[in-house]
N, C-alpha and C positions, 0 to 999 in steps of 0.2 A: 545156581552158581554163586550168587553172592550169598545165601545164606550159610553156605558151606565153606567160604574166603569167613565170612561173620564168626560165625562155629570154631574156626579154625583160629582163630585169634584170639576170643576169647580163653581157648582151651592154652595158645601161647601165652597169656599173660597168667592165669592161674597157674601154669606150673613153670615159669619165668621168674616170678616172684617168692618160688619158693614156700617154706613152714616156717612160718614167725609167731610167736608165743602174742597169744592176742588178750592175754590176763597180766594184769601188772600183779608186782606183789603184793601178797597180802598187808595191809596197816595195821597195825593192833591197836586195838579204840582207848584210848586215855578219858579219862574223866576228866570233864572240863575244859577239853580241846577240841580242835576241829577239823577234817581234813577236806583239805581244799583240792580239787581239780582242775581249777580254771589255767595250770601249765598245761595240761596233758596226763600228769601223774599227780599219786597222792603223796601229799606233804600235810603232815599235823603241823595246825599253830594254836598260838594260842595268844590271844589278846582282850584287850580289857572289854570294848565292843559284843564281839562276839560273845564272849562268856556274862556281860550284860542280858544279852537276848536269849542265851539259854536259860537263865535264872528267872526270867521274863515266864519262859515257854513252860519253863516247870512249874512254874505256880500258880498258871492260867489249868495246867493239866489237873493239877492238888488241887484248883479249887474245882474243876468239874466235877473231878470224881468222888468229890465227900457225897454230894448226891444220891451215885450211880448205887442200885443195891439189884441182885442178881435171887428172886424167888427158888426156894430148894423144890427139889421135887418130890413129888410126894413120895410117899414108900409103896413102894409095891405089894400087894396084898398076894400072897401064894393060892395058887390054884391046883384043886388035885383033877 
């Protein structure tokens, strides 16, 4: 009996509450900016800080990757 009171409630609040769009819109990404969540929704800003530590992150990334080098493969040799 109470798992069926339980069942039954749950089933009253999911279709109680209705279809709510559970995707905000989309933000189109700006160079140089950033979009922040911390309201609930996204909002681009843009401030000197932040765009500090992206310039930071980029050129921690440019200096990894002068490194990085990716071996070719070899050619395949035909087979009859």
């Amino acid at each position: 009996m109470v798992s069926a009171a339980a069942t039954a409630a749950a089933l009253w609040l999911y279709v109680s509450h209705g279809r709510r769009p559970h995707r905000a819109e989309p933000v189109p990404i700006q160079d140089g900016r950033t979009i922040d969540f911390s309201s609930g929704s996204p909002a681009v800003k843009e401030d000197p800080a932040s765009r500090a530590k992206m310039d930071a992150a980029l050129k921690d990334m440019d200096e990894a990757a002068k490194t990085v080098t990716f071996p070719a493969e070899p050619t395949p040799t035909p087979t009859r």
